[in-house]
C-alpha positions as CSV (number, residue, x, y, z in Angstrom):
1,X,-29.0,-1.6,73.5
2,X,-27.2,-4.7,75.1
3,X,-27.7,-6.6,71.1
4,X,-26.1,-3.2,69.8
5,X,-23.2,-3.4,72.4
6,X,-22.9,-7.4,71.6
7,X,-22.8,-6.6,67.5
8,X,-20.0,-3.8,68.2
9,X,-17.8,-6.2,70.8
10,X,-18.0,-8.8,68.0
11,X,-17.2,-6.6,65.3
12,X,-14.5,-5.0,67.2
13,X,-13.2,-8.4,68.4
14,X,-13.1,-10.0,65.0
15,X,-11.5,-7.3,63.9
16,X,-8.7,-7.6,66.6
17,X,-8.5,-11.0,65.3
18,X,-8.2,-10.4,61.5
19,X,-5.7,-7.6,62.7
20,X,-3.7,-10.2,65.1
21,X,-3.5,-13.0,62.6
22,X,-2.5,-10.3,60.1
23,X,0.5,-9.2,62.2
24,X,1.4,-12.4,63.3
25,X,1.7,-14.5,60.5
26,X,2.9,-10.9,58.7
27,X,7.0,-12.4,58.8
28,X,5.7,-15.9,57.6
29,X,3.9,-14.1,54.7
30,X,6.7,-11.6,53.7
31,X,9.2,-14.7,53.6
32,X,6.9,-17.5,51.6
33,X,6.4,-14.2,49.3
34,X,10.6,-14.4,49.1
35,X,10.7,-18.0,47.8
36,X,7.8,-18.3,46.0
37,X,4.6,-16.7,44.1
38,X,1.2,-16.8,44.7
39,X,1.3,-20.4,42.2
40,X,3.8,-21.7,44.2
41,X,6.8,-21.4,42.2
42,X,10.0,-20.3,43.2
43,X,11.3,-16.6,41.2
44,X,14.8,-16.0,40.6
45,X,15.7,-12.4,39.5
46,X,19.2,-13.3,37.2
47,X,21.3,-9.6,36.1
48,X,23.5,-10.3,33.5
49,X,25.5,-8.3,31.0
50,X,26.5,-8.0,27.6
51,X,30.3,-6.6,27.0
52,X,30.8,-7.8,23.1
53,X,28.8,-7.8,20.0
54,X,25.8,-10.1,18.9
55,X,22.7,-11.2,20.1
56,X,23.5,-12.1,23.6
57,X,20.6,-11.2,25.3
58,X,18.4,-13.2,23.1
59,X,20.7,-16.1,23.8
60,X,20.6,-15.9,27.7
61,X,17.0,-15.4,27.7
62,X,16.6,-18.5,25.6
63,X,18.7,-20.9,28.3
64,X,16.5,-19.1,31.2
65,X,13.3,-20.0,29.0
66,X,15.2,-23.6,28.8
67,X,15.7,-23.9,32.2
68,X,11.9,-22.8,32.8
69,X,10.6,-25.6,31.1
70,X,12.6,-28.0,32.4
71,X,12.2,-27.0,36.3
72,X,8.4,-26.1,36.3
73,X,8.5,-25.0,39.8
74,X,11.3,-22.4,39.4
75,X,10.8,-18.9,37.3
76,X,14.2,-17.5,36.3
77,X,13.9,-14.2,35.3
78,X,16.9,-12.4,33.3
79,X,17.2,-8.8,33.9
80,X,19.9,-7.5,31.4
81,X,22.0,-5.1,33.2
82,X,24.1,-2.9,31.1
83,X,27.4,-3.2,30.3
84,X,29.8,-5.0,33.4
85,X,30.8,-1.9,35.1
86,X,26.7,-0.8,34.9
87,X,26.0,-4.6,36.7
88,X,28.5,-4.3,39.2
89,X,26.7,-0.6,40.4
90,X,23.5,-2.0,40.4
91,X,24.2,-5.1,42.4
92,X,26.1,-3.0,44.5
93,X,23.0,-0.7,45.0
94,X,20.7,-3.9,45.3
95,X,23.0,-5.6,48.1
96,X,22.7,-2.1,50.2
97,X,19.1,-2.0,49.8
98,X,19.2,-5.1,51.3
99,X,16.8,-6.6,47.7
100,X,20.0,-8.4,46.2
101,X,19.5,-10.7,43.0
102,X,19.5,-14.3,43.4
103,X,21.9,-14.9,40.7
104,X,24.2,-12.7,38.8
105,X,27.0,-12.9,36.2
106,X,29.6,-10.2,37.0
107,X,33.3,-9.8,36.1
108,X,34.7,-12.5,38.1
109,X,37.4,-10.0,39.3
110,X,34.6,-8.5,41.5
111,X,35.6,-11.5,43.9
112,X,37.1,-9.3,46.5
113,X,35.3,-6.3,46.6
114,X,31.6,-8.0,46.6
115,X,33.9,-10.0,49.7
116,X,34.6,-6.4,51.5
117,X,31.1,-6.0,51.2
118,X,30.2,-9.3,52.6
119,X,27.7,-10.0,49.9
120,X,28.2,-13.1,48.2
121,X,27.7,-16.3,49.9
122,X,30.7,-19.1,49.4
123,X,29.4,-21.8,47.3
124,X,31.5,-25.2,48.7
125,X,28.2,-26.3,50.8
126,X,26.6,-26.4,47.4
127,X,29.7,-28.0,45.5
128,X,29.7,-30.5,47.8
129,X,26.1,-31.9,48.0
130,X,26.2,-32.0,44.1
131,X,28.9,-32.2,41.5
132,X,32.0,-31.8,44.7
133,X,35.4,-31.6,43.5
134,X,34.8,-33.3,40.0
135,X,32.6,-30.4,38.9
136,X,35.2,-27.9,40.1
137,X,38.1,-29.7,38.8
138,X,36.5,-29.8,35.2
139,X,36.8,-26.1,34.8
140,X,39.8,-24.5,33.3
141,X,42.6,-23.3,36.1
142,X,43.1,-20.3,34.1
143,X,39.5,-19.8,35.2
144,X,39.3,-20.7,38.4
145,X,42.0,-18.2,39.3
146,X,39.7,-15.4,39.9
147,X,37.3,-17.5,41.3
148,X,38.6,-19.1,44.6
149,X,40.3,-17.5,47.8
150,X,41.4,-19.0,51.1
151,X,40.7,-22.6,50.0
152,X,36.9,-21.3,49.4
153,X,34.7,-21.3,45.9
154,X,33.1,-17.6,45.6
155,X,31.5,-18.4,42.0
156,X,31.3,-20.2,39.0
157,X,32.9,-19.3,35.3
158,X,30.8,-19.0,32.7
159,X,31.2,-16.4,29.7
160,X,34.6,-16.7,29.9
161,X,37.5,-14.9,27.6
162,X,41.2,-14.0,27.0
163,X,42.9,-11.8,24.4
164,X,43.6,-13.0,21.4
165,X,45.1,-11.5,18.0
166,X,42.9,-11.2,15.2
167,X,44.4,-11.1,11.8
168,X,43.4,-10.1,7.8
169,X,45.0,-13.3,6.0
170,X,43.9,-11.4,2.3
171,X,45.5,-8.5,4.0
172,X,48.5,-10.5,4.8
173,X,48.3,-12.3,0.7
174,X,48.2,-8.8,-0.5
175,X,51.4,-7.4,1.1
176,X,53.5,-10.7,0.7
177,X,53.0,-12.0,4.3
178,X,51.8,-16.0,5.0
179,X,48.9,-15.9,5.8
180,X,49.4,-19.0,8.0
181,X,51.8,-17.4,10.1
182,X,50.9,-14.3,12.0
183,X,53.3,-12.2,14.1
184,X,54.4,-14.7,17.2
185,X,56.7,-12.3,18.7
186,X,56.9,-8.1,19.6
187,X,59.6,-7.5,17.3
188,X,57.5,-9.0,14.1
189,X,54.3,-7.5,15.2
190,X,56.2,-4.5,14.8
191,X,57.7,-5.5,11.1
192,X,54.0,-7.3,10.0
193,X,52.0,-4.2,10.9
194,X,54.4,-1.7,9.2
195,X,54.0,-4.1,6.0
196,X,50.2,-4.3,6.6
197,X,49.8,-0.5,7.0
198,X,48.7,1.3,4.0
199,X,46.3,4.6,3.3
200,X,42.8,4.1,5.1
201,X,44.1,0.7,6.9
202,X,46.4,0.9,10.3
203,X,48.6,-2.1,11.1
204,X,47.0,-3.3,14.2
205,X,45.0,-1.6,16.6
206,X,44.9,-2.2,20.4
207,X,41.6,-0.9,22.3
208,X,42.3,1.8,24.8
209,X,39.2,2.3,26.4
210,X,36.5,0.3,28.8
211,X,39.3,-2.4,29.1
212,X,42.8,-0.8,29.3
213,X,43.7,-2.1,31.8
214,X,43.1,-5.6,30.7
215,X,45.5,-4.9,27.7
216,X,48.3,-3.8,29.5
217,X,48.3,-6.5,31.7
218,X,48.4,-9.0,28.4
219,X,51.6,-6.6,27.4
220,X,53.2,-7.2,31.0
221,X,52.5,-11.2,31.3
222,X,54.2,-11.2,27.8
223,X,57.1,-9.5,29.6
224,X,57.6,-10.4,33.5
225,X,54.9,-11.5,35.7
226,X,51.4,-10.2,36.9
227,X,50.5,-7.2,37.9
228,X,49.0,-8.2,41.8
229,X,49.5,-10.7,44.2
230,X,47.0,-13.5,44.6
231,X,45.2,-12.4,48.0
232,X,44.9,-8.6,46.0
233,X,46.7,-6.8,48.7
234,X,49.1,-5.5,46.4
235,X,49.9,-4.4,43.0
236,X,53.0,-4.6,41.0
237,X,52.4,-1.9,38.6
238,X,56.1,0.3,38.1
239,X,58.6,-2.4,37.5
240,X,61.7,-2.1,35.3
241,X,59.1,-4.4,32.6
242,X,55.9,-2.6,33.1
243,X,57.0,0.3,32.3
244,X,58.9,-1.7,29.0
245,X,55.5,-2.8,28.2
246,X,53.9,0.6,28.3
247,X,56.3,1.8,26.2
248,X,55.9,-0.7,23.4
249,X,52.2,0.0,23.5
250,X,53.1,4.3,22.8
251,X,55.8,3.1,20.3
252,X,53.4,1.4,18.2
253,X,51.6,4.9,17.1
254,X,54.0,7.7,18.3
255,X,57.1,6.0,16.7
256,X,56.3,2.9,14.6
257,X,52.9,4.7,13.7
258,X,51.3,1.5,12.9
259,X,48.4,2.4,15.1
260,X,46.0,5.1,15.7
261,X,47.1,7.5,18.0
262,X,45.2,8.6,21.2
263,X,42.3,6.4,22.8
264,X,41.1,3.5,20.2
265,X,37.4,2.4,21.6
266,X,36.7,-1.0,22.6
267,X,33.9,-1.4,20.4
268,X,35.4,0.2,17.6
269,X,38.1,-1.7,17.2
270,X,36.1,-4.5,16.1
271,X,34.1,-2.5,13.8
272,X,37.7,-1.4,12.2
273,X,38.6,-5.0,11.8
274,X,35.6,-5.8,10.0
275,X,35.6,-2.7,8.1
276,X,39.2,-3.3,6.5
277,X,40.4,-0.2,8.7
278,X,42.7,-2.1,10.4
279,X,44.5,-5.5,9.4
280,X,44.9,-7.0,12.8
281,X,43.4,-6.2,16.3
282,X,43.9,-7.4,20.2
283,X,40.2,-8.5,21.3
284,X,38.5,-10.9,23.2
285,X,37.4,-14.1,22.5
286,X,34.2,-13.1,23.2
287,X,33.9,-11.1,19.7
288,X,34.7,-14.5,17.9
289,X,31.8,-15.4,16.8
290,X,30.5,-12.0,16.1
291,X,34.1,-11.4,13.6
292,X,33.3,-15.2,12.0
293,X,29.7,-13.9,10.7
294,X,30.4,-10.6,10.0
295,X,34.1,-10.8,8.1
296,X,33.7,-10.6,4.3
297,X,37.2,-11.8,4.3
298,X,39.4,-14.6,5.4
299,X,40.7,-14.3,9.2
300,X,42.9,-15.7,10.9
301,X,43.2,-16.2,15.1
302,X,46.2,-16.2,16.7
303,X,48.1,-16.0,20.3
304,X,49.1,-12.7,21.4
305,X,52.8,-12.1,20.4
306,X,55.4,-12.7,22.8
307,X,58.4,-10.7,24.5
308,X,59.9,-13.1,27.0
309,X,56.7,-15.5,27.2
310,X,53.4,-15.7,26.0
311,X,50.9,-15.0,28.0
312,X,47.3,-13.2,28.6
313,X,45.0,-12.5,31.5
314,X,42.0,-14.1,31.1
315,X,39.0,-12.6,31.6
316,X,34.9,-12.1,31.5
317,X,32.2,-13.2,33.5
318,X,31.5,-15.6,36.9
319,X,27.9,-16.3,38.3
320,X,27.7,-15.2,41.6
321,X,24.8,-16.0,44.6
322,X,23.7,-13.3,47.3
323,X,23.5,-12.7,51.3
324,X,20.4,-11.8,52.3
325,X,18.3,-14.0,49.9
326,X,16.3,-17.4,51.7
327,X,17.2,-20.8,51.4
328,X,14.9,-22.4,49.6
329,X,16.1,-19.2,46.4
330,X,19.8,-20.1,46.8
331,X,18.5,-23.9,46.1
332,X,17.0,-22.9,43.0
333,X,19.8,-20.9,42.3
334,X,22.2,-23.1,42.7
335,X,20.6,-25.7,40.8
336,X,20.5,-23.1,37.8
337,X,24.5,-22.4,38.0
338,X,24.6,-26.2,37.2
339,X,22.4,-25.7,34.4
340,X,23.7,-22.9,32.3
341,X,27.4,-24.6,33.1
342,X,26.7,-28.4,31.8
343,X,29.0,-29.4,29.3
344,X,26.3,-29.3,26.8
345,X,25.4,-25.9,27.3
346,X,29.2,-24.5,28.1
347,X,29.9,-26.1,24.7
348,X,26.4,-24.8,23.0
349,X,27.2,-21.3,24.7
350,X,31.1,-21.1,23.1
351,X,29.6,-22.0,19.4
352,X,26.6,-19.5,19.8
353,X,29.1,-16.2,21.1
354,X,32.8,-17.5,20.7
355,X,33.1,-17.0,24.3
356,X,35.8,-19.8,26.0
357,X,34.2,-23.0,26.6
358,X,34.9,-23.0,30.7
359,X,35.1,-26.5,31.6
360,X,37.2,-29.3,30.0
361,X,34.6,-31.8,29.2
362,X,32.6,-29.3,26.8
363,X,35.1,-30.5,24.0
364,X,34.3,-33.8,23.7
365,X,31.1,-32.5,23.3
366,X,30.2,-33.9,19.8
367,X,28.6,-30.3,18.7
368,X,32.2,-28.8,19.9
369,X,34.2,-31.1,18.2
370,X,32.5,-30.5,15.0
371,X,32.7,-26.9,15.5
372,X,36.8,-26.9,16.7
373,X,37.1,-29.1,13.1
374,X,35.0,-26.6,10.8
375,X,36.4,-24.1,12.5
376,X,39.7,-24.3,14.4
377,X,40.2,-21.0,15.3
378,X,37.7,-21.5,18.3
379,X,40.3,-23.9,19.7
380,X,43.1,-21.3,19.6
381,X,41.8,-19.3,23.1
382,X,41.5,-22.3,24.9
383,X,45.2,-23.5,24.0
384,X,46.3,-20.2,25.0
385,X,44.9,-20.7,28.5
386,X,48.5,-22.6,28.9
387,X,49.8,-19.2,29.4
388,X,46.6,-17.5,31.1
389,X,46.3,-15.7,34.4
390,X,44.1,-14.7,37.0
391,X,42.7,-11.0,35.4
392,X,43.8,-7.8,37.7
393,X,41.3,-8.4,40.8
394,X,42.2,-6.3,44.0
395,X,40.8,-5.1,47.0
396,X,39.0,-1.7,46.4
397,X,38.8,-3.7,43.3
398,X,36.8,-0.3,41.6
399,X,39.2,2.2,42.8
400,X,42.5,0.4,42.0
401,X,41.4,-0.1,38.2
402,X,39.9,3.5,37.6
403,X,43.5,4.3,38.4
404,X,45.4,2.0,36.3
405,X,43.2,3.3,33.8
406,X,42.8,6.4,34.0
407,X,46.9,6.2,33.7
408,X,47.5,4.6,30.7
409,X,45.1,6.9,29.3
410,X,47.1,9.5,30.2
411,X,50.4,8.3,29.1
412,X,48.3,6.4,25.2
413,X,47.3,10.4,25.1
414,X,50.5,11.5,25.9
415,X,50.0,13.3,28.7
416,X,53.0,12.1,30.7
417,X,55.8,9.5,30.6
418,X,55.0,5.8,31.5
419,X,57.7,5.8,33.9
420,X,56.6,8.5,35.8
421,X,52.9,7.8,35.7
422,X,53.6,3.9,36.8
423,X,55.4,5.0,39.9
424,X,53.0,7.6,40.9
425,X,50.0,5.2,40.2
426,X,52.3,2.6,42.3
427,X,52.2,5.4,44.9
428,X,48.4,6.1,45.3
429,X,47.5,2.3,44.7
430,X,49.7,1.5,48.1
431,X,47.5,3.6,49.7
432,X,44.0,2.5,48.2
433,X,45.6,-1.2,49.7
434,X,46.9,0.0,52.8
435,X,43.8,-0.6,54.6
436,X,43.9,-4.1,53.6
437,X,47.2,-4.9,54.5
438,X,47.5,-4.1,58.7
């Protein structure tokens, strides 16, 4: 009896045991399982999203499979996300189930909301231990805009854009334009576009959907100044030249009719363009090299016209890094960001989607200077960042540009005046900001 008691105490005690060590190395466990696998590597989960046509994701997943091979002790793996606004909601449901990404590309005007929710980590200690202010001071300005507040570095541009004009030049040949010398002004996009229009092909088209807001902030740059302040505490949205801009936009189908009335689709546009539906179109830079391989006709690239100035917001995607995710990850995701934003890659990256090449030093990379000499219309986006500006990026960054929005809509549909929609969307912005501004 006493051997049957002894075999049960030691079961029951090395049981105690395996339970004890279980539980107390349990934390230890959970956070080597963090920032590494069971080989000893280090996993990075990377969202990203795709807002413009072509093979993206086979390109991203390409660098990550570069990146792989090079760091043999890191896994990257991409997890395409959707669209922006779909990778914005899910990082935003990641960071409140406390399982953030490690690294993710999201519209850099996210900067202040993902702040509000305290989710992004400030990247300076980083900067400074490799690169410091020579890697930061490569980048564009125009880019960095939407990328720093209060002296501190949020995140780090990388498929960057701004608005440029697309033009037909056989379109222009066939109606007696020069197809060197597209519209530089409101007044002859007006006159060009009337020319251009003919049955089955509009003048110009400007998208109205997805991005609208982005457009009209192009229109008001071109005619005053920006449409918030820099902290994004406040919005300037019914001024005297806002609601000019607006107008212009309405005039071009309701009176000019040189442009499809009601909504016109972000995607579509381009697929008008291409299609001979249209003979010029506002788009990003980021369709570039999508229009170069799919035009069966000569194009040309162009600034946006101008009213008092030129000007454009810029625009696109920042890589951002998470609260909540260990040390040893943010390492590895660090040393990533630094990866996929060599001037070797920014340059590669700008050839391979006509994205903006972000930092200065990627053209006089020898593959971008070949590219910018066979092909200059690549250089024409980055020559326009002269007159580029920090995209609209506000506090209650989600609600402010559903409403901006969801008011041009209105008034591009003509459901009310752009006078009267401006001042009330002035009105219920104040108080979506109001919060922010005790």
């Amino acid at each position: 009896m006493r051997k049957v008691v002894k075999s049960l105490f030691a079961v029951v005690m090395s049981m105690s045991l395996i339970t004890g060590c279980s539980s107390g190395n349990s934390s230890s466990t959970t956070n080597a399982a963090q920032g590494a696998n069971s080989s000893g590597k280090t996993e990075l989960s990377f969202y990203y999203p795709v807002a413009v046509g072509g093979p993206l994701t086979k390109i991203v997943d390409g660098m990550a499979e570069e990146f792989n091979k090079e760091n043999p002790d890191i896994t990257v793996k991409p997890v395409y996300t959707g669209s922006y606004q779909d990778t914005t909601t899910k990082v935003q449901a990641a960071v409140q189930g406390k399982t953030p990404p490690d690294v993710a590309v999201m519209l850099s005007t996210e900067l202040h909301t993902m702040m509000d929710m305290d989710a992004i980590l400030p990247l300076d200690d980083f900067i400074a231990k490799d690169g410091g202010s020579e890697y930061v001071n490569d980048f564009f300005p125009g880019f960095l805009a939407n990328s720093q507040v209060d002296g501190k570095t949020y995140s780090i541009p990388f498929q960057r854009s701004t608005i440029v004009l697309y033009y037909n030049k056989d379109a222009f040949k066939e109606v007696g334009l020069d197809p060197e010398k597209p519209p530089t002004s409101w007044d002859e996009l007006v006159q060009y576009a009337a020319k251009l229009k003919k049955d089955g092909r509009y003048g110009v088209e400007i998208p109205s959907s997805s991005f609208t807001y982005w457009m009209f902030q192009a229109l008001a740059l071109q005619n005053g100044k920006n449409l918030m302040s820099e902290d994004g505490k406040k919005v300037f949205f019914d001024t005297p030249e806002n609601v000019e801009a607006l107008q212009f936009w309405v005039d071009l189908s309701k009176k000019h009719q040189v442009m499809p009335e009601g909504v016109n689709e972000w995607a579509t546009v381009p697929s008008d363009f291409l299609e001979g539906k249209t003979a010029m179109m506002f788009h990003t830079t980021g369709n570039l090299t999508n229009v170069k391989k799919s035009a069966k006709f000569d194009f040309g690239v162009a600034f946006l016209p101008a009213k008092k100035n030129y000007g454009s917001p810029t625009g696109g995607g920042n890589f951002y890094m998470f609260k909540g995710t260990d040390a040893k990850k943010q390492e590895a995701a660090w040393k990533f960001i630094r990866f996929m934003t060599e001037p070797k890659r920014a340059a590669q990256w700008s050839v391979d989607t006509g994205y903006v090449a972000t930092r200065k030093s990627a053209y006089a990379e020898e593959s971008m200077k070949q590219y910018v000499k066979d092909f200059p219309a690549a250089a024409v986006a980055r020559d326009q960042l002269e007159y580029g500006h920090a995209e609209l990026s506000t506090h209650n960054n989600g609600k402010v540009t559903k409403l901006l929005n969801d008011t041009l809509q209105s008034v591009i549909t003509g459901q009310s005046e752009p006078a009267e929609a401006l001042k009330k969307a002035q009105e219920e912005a104040d108080k979506m900001l109001a919060p922010f501004n005790k």
